[in-house]
C-alpha positions in Angstrom: 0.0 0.0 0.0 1.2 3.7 -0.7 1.9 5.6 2.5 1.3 9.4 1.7 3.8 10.6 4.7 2.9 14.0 4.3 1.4 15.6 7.7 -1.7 17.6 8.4 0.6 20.0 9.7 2.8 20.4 6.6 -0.3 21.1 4.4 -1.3 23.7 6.9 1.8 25.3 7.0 1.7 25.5 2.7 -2.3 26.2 3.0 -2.2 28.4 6.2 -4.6 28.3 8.9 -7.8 30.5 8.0 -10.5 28.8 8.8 -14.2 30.3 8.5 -17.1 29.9 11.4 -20.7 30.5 11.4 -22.6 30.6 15.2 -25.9 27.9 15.7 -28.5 30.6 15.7 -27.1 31.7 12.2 -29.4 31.2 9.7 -28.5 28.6 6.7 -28.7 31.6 4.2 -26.4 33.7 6.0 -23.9 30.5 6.4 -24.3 29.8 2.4 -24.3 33.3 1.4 -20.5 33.4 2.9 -19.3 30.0 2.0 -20.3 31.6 -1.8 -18.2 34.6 -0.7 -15.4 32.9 1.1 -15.4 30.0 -2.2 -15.5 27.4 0.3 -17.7 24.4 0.5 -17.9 24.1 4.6 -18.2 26.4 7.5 -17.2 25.3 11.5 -19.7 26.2 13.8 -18.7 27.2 17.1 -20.1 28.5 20.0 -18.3 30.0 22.9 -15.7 29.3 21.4 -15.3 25.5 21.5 -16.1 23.9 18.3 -20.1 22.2 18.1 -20.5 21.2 14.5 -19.3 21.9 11.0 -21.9 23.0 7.6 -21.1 22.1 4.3 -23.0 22.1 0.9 -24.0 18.8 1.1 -25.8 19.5 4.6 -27.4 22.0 3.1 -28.7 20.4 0.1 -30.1 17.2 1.8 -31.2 18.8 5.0 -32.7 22.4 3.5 -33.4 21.9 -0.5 -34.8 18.6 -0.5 -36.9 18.7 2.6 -38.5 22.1 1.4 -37.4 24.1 3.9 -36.3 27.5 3.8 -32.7 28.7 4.4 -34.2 32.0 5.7 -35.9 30.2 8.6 -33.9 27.5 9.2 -30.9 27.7 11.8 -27.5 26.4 11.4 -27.7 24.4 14.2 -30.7 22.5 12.8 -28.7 20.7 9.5 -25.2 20.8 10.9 -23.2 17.5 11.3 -22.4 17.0 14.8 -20.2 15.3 16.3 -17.3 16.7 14.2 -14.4 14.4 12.9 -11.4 16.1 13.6 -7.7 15.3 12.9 -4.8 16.8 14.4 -1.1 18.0 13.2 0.4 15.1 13.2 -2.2 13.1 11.0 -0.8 11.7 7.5 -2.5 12.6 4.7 -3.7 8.7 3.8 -5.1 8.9 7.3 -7.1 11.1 6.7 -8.1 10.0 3.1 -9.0 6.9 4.6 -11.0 8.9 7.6 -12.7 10.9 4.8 -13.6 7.9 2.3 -15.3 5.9 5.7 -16.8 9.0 6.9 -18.3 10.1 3.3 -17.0 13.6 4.3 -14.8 16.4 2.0 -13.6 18.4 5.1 -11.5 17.9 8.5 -11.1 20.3 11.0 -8.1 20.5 12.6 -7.5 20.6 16.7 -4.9 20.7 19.2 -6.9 19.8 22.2 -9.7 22.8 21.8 -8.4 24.8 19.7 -9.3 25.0 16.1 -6.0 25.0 13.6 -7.5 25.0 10.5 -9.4 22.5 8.0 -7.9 20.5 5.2 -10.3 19.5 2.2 -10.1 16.5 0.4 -8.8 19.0 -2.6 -5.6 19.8 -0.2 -5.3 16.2 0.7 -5.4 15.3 -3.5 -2.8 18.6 -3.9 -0.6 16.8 -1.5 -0.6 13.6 -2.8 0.4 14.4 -5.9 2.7 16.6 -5.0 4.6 13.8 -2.6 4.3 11.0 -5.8 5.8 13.9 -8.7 8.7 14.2 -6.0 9.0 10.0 -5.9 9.0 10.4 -9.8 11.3 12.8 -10.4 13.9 11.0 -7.4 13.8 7.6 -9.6 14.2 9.2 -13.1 17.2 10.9 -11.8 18.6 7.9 -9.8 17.8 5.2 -13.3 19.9 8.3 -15.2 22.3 8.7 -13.2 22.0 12.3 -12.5 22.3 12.9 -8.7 21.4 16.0 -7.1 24.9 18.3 -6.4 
């Protein structure tokens, strides 16, 4: 099996750590109407600072479009996924694609005890993967022609 050794924290580092939050008593439209202007495809929720659930698109279509409600009147806290899957710094990125394909999620926050670090998405994860394996690429071609680094 490939190990993808690349951490969490070494995709943050290269990402950096903005991460965007919503409150529960937000209303969905207010939470969609800045994941449109923030061109991201989930929101944390937090309250009091500690983090209570996480809102992505896909929440939003199952729990607010096909049910017929409205995302004027409906509350944050009412479609959010809750408990949150989190990882933490030191997670490897085929850790957490393997979290991610189990958990049929596309985003992980990331903690150090109760404190939010950031979020990767299954794009960063993909970015870094691919990354790691041109690296692996380009090592062998030089080692089969001989041409070591200097």
């Amino acid at each position: 099996m490939l190990t993808l050794s690349a951490t969490v924290g070494s995709i943050l580092k290269e990402k950096g750590s903005a991460n965007w939050c919503v409150a529960p008593r937000q209303t969905v439209y207010q939470a969609i109407e800045m994941m449109a202007e923030k061109g991201v495809g989930s929101l944390l929720v937090v309250s009091e600072g500690k983090l209570v659930g996480i809102l992505s698109e896909r929440d939003y279509a199952r729990k607010v479009i096909l049910k017929g409600k409205s995302s004027a009147t409906t509350f944050v806290e009412e479609i959010m996924s809750s408990p949150v899957i989190f990882v933490t710094l030191q997670h490897r990125v085929d850790e957490c694609m393997d979290i991610m394909t189990k958990q049929r999620i596309r985003h992980l926050p990331v903690m150090q005890g109760d404190r939010i670090l950031g979020v990767v998405s299954i794009g960063d994860l993909v970015r870094s993967a691919l990354s790691e394996q041109q690296d692996t690429i380009q090592h062998l071609h030089n080692y089969i022609t001989a041409k070591y680094p200097t």
